[in-house]
MDTraj code that builds the backbone (N, CA, C; nanometers):
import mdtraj as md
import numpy as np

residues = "UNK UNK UNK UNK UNK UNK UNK UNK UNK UNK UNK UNK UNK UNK UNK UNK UNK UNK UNK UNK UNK UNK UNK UNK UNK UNK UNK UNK UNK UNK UNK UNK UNK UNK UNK UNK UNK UNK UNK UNK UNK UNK UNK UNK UNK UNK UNK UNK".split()
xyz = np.array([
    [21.6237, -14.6639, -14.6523],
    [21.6506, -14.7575, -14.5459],
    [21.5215, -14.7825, -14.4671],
    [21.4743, -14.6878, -14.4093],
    [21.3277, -14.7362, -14.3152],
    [21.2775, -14.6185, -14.3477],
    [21.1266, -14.6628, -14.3628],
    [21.0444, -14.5890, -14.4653],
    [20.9733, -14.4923, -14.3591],
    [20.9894, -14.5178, -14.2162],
    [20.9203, -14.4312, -14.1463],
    [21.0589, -14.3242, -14.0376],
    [21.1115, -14.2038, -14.0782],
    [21.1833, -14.1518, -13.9641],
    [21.1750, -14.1502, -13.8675],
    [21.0552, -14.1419, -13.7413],
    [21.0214, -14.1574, -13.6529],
    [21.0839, -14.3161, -13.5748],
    [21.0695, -14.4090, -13.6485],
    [21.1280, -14.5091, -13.6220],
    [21.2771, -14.5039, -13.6203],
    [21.3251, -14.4586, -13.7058],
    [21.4898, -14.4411, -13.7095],
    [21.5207, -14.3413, -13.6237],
    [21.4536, -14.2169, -13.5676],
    [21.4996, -14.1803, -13.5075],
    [21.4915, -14.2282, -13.3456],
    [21.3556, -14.3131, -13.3230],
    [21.3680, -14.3460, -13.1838],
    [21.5046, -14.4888, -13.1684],
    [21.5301, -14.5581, -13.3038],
    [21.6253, -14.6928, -13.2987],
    [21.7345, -14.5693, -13.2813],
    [21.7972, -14.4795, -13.3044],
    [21.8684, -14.4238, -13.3183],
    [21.9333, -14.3281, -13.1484],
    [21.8024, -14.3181, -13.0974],
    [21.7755, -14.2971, -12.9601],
    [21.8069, -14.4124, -12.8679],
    [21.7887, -14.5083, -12.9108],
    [21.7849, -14.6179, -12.8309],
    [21.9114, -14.6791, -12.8158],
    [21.9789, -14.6622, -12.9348],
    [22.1638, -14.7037, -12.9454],
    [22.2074, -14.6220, -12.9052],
    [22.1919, -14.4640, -12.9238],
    [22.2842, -14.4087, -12.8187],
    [22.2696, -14.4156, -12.6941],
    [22.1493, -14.4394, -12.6404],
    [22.0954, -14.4840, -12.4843],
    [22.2133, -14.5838, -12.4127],
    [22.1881, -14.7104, -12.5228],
    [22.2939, -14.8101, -12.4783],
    [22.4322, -14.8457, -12.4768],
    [22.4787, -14.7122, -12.6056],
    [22.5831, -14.6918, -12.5788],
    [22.6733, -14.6075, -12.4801],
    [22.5873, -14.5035, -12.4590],
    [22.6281, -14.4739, -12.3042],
    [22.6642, -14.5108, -12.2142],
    [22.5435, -14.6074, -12.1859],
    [22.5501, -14.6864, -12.0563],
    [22.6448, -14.7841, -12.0520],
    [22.6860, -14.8262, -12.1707],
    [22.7957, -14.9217, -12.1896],
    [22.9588, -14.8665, -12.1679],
    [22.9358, -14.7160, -12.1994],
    [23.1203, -14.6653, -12.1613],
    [23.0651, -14.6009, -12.0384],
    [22.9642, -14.5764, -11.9648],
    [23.0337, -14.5535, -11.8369],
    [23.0264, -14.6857, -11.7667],
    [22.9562, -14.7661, -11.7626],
    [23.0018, -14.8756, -11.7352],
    [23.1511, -14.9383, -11.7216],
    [23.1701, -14.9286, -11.9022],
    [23.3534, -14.9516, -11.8966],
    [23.4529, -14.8937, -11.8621],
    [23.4043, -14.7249, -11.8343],
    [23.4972, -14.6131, -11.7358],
    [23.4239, -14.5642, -11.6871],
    [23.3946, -14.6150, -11.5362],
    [23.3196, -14.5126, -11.4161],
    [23.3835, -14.4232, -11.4253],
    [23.3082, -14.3260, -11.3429],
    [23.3724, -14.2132, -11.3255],
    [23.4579, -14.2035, -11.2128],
    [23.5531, -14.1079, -11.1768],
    [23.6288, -14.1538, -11.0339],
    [23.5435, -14.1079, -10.9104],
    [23.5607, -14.1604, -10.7956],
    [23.4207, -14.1424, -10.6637],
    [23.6062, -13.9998, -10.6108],
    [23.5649, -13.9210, -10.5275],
    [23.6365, -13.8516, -10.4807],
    [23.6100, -13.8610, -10.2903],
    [23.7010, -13.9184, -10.2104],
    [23.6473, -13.9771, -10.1313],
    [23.7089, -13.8214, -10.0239],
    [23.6315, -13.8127, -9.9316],
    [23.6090, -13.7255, -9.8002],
    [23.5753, -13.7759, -9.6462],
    [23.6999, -13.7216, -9.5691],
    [23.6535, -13.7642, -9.4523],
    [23.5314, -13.7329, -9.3988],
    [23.4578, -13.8202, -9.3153],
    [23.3743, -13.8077, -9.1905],
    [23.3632, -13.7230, -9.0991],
    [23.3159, -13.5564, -9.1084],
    [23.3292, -13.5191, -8.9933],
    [23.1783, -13.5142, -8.9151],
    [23.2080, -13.5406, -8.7507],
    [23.1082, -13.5365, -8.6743],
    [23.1137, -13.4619, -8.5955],
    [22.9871, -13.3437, -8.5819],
    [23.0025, -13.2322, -8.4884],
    [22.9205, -13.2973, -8.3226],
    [23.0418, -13.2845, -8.2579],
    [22.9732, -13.3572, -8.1260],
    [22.8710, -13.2262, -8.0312],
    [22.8322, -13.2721, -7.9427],
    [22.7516, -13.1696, -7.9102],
    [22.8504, -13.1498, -7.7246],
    [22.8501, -13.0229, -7.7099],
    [22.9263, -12.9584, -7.6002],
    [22.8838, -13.0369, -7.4575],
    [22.7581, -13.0895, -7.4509],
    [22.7300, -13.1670, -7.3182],
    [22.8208, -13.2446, -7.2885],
    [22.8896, -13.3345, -7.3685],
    [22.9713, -13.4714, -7.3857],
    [23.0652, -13.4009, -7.3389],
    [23.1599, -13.2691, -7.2599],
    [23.3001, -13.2446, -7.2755],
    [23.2291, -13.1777, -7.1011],
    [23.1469, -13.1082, -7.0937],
    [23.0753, -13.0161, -6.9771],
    [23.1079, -13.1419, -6.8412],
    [23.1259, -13.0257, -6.7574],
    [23.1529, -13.0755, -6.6044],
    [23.0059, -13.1483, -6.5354],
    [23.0285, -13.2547, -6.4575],
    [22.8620, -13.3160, -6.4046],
    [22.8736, -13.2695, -6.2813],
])
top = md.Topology()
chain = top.add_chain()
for i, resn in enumerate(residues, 1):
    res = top.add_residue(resn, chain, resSeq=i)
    for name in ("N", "CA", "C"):
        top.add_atom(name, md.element.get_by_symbol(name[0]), res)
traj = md.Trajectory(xyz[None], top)
C-alpha cells in the first residue's frame, strides 16, 4: 500500500486525531454543574 511506514503511520495518526475530535464533538461530555459559594468577610455583619 505505501511504500514508506512512517507515512502510514503519521496518516494513521492523523485519522485517529480527527476522529476523536469528531465523537466528542457528537457526544460532549456532561458539564456537572455546582453552586456558587461566596465566603463574605465578617466586617459586612460587625456593629459600626
Amino acid at each position: 500500500m505505501f511504500r514508506r511506514p512512517l507515512l502510514l503511520l503519521v496518516m494513521l495518526l492523523i485519522v485517529a486525531a480527527v476522529g476523536t475530535l469528531l465523537a466528542v464533538g457528537a457526544f460532549p461530555p456532561a458539564v456537572n454543574q455546582q453552586p456558587v459559594e461566596r465566603v463574605l468577610p465578617n466586617e459586612r455583619f460587625g456593629t459600626r
